[in-house]
C-alpha positions in Angstrom: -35.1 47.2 -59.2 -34.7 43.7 -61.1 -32.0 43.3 -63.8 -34.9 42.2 -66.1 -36.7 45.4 -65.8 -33.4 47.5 -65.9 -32.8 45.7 -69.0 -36.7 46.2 -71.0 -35.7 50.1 -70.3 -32.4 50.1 -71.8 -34.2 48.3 -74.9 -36.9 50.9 -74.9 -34.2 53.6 -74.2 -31.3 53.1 -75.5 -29.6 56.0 -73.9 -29.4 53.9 -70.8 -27.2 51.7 -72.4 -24.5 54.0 -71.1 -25.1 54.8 -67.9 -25.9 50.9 -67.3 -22.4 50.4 -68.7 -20.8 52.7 -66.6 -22.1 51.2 -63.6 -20.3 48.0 -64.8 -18.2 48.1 -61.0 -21.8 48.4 -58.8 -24.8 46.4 -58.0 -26.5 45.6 -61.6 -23.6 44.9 -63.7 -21.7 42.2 -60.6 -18.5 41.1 -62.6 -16.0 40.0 -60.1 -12.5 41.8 -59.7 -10.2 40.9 -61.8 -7.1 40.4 -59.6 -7.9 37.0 -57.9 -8.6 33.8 -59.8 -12.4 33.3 -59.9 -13.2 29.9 -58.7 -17.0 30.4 -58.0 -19.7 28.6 -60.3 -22.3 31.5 -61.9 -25.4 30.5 -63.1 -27.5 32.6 -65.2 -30.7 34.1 -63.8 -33.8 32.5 -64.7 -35.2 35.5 -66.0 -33.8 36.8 -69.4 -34.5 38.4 -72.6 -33.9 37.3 -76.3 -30.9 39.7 -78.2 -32.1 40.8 -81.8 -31.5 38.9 -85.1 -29.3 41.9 -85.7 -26.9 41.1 -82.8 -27.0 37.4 -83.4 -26.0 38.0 -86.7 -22.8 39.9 -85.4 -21.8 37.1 -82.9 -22.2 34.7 -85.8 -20.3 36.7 -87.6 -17.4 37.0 -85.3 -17.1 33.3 -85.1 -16.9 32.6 -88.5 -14.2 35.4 -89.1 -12.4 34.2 -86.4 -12.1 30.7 -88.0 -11.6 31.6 -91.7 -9.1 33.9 -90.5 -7.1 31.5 -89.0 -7.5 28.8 -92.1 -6.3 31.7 -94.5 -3.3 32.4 -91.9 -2.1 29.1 -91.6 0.1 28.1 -94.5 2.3 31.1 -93.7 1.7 30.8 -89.7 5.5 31.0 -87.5 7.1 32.4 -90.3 9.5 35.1 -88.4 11.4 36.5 -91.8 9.2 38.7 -93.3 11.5 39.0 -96.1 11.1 35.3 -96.4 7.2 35.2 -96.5 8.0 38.4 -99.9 9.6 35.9 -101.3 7.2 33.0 -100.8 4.3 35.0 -101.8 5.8 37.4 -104.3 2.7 38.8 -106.3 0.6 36.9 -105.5 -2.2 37.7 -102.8 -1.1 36.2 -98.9 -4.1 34.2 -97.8 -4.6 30.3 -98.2 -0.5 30.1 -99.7 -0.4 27.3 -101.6 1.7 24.7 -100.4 1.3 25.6 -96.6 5.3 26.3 -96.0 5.1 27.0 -92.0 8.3 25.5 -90.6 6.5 24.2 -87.5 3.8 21.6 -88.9 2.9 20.6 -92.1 -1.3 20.7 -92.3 -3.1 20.8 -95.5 -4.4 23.8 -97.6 -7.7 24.7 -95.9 -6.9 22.6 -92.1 -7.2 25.0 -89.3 -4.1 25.8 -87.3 -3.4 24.8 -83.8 -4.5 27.5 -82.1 -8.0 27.1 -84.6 -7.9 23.5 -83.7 -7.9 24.9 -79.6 -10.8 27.4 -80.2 -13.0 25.0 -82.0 -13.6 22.5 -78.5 -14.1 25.6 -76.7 -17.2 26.2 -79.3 -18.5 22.8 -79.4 -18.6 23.0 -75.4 -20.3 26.0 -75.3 -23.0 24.6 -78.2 -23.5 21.5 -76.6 -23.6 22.3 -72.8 -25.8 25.5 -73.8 -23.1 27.4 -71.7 -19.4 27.7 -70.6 -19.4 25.1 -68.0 -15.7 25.5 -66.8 -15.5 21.6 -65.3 -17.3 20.8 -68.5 -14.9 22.4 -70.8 -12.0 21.2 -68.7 -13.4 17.6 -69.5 -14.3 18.2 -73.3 -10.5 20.1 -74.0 -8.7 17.0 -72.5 -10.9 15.1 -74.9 -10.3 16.5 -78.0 -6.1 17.7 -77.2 -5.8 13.2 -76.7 -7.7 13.1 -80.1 -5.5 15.4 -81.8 -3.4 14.2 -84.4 -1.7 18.2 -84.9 0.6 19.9 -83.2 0.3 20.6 -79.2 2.1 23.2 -77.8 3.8 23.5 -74.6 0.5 24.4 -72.1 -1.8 22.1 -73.8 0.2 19.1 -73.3 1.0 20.7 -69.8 -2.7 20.6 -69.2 -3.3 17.2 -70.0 -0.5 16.3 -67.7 -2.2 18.3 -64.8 -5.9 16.7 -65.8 -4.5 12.9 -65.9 -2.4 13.4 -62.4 -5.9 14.0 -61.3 -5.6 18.2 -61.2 -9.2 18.9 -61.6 -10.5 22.3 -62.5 -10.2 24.9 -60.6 -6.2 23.6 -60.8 -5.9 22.0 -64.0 -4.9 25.6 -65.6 -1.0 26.0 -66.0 1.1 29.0 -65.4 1.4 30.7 -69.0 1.4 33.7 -70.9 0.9 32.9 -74.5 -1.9 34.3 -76.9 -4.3 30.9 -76.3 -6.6 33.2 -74.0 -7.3 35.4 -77.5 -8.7 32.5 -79.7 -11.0 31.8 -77.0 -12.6 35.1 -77.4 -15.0 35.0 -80.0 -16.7 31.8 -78.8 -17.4 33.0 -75.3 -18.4 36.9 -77.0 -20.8 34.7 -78.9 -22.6 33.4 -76.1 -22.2 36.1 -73.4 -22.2 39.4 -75.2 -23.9 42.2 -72.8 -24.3 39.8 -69.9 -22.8 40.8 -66.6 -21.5 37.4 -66.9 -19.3 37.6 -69.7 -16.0 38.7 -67.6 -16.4 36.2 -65.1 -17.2 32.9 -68.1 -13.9 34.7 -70.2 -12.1 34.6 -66.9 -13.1 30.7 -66.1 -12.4 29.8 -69.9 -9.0 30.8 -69.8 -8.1 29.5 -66.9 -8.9 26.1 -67.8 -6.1 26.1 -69.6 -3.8 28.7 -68.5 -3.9 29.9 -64.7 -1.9 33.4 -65.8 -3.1 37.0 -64.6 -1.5 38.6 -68.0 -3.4 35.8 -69.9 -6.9 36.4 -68.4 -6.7 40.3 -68.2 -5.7 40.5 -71.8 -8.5 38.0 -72.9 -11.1 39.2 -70.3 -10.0 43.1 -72.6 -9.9 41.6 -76.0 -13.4 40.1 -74.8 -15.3 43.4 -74.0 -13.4 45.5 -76.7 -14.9 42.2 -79.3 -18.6 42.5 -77.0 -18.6 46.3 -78.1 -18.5 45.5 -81.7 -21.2 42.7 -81.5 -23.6 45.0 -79.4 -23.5 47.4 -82.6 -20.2 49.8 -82.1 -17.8 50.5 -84.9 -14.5 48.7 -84.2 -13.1 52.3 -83.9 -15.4 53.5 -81.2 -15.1 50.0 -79.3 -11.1 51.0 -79.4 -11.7 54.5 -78.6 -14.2 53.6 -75.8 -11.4 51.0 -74.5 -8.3 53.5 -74.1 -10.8 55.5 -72.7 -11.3 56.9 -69.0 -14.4 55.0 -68.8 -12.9 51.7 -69.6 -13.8 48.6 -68.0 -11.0 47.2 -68.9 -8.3 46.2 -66.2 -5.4 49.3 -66.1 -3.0 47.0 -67.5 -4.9 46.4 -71.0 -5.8 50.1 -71.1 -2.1 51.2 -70.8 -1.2 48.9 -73.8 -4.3 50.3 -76.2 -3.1 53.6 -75.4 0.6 52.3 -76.5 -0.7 50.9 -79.7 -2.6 54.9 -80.1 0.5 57.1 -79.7 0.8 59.2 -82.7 4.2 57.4 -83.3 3.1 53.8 -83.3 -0.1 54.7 -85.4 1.9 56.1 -88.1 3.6 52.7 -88.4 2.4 49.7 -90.8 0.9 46.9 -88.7 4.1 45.2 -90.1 6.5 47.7 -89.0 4.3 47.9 -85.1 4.8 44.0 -85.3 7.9 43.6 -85.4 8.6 46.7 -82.8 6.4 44.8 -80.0 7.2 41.4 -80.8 6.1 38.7 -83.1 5.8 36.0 -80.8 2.8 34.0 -79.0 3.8 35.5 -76.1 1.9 38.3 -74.1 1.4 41.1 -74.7 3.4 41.6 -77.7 0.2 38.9 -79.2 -2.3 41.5 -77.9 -0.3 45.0 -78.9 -0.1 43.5 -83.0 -4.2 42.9 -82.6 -4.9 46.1 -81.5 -2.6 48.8 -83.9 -4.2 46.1 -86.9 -7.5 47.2 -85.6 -6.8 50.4 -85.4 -4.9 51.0 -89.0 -6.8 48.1 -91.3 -10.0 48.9 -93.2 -11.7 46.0 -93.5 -11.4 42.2 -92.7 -9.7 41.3 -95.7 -7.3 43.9 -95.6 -6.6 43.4 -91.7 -6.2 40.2 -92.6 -3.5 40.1 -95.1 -1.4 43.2 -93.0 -1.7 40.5 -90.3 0.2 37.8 -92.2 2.7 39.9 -93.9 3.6 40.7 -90.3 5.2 37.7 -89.7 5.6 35.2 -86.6 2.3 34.1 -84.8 -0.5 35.5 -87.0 -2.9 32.8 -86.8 -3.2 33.9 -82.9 -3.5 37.5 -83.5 -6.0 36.5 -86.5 -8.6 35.3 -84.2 -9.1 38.8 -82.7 -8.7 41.2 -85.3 -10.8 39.2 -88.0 -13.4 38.8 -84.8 -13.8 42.4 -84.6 -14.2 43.3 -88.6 -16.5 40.3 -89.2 -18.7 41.3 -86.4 -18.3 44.8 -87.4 -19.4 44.7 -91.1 -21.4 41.1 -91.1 -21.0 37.8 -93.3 -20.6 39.2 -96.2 -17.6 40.9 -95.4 -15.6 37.5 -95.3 -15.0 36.6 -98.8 -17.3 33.6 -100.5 -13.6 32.0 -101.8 -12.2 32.1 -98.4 -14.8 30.6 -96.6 -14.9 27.7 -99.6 -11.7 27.2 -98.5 -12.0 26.0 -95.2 -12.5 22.3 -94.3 -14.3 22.0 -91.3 -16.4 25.6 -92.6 -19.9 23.4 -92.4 -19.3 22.3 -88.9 -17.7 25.5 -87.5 -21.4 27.7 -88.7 -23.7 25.0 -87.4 -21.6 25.4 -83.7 -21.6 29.2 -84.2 -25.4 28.6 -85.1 -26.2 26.7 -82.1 -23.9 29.6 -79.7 -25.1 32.7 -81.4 -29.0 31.2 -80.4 -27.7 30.6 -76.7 -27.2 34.5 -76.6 -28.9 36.0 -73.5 -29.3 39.2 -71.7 -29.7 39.2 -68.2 
């Protein structure tokens, strides 16, 4: 029985949606194990069927909150006192802190952090090449990280180093365990959501840049908990689904939602869960803050600002958590003066545009 037809039953049924997904392991859904690096090319099959406006719409919506996010974050981004970032903001409302006071970099109001600046290559790959082509990518990153006039962090300039010495991909990835894998999320959500493929292009994504088991596991989870959301699931029932029995997610990532859902942790601010895991950019402490600000925030603005308050590397764990609510609720859940706000907004919804129209099933 062909994937296509499989597929036109699920739309007409929609019940099969979840016994297709539970058969995620087996023949129609192929995704390839997790534990070993995935070094294969994919190509889509030829035969494939449009997503709905509706779901388009959500993907979009994902990218942008991922973005504006990460502008709003910024100006208080690496700030490890939270007593320090009180002070700074005092009454006054978090986002877009006027003058940016990270101690790392000094970027103007509105500018996109580092990790923004990472994700937004990855997007305009995807948009132009029509897919995540990992050799591409590889190519295009190198590009834009010898371009960039901001701050590169350890791996990045480690992967330019491995890509001039003439390490091509599937070895221009260096070993490391830091949140970059997260911002890559939404882009790749954006253009892969519900096809079997989307483990396997998170996988090749991350690796072009980090060539870490914790890295791609965490992504390849932050990935299909984000893919539930966009396919029309609350953020709660994507979180529920993913500490779940059912889970596709690999153990590892399932152990750590069910962490962030003991009674305990729950009853904790995002804040206070923060700064129990770890507010660095390291993993998994930058996937465990995510998750408990998914779980306890109402909406993007508020999961938002409970993300900044918490202190240390919020524009990574931004990416993620605004991912989810935008996708969850839609545009007009970011706020109008927020997305004003932000530089290169223009550019950043004609790529997420041009991705969220590359979204195939197959």
């Amino acid at each position: 029985m062909g994937a296509t037809f499989l597929y036109g039953l699920m739309v007409l049924f929609p019940g099969l949606r979840a016994y297709s997904t539970r058969q995620d392991s087996q023949a129609f859904f192929r995704d390839a194990p997790l534990e070993q690096p995935i070094i294969r090319e994919y190509e889509d099959p030829i035969a494939s069927y449009a997503y709905s406006e509706e779901i388009r719409a959500r993907a979009k919506a994902a990218v942008i909150g991922a973005f504006v996010a990460d502008a709003a974050s910024m100006p208080l981004h690496w700030i490890y006192d939270s007593a320090l970032i009180d002070s700074l903001v005092e009454s006054n409302a978090p986002e877009f802190f006027d003058p940016p006071s990270c101690p790392f970099y000094e970027y103007a109001l509105g500018e996109l952090s580092p990790y923004g600046d990472e994700a937004l290559p990855l997007l305009q790959s995807i948009a132009a090449r029509g897919e995540l082509d990992p050799e591409g990518f590889s190519k295009d990153l190198l590009v834009a990280f010898e371009n960039y006039r901001g701050r590169l962090n350890h791996a990045s300039k480690a992967f330019m180093h491995n890509m001039r010495s003439g390490h091509r991909w599937p070895n221009c990835g260096v070993n490391d365990d830091q949140a970059h894998s997260l911002v890559k999320v939404p882009a790749v959500v954006a253009r892969y959501a519900g096809s079997p493929l989307l483990a396997i292009k998170m996988e090749q994504a991350i690796r072009v840049h980090q060539d870490n088991q914790m890295a791609v596991d965490l992504g390849v989870a932050a990935a299909r908990i984000l893919e539930k959301v966009v396919l029309g699931d609350s953020v709660h029932a994507a979180l529920e689904w993913a500490r779940g029995d059912a889970s596709s997610l690999p153990p590892s990532a399932v152990d750590l939602v069910r962490r962030v859902f003991h009674p305990t942790v729950l009853k904790k601010s995002t804040r206070d869960a923060v700064a129990a895991f770890g507010k660095s950019c390291h993993l998994p402490e930058s996937f465990l803050g995510p998750v408990h600000a998914l779980a306890v925030a109402h909406n993007f603005t508020h999961a938002t600002r409970v993300n900044i308050y918490a202190g240390g590397d919020s524009c990574s764990r931004a990416a993620f958590i605004a991912a989810c609510f935008a996708a969850q609720d839609g545009l007009g859940a970011i706020p109008a003066e927020w997305t004003r706000k932000v530089r290169r907004i223009g550019e950043i919804h004609r790529l997420a545009d041009q991705v969220a129209a590359q979204l195939l099933v197959v």
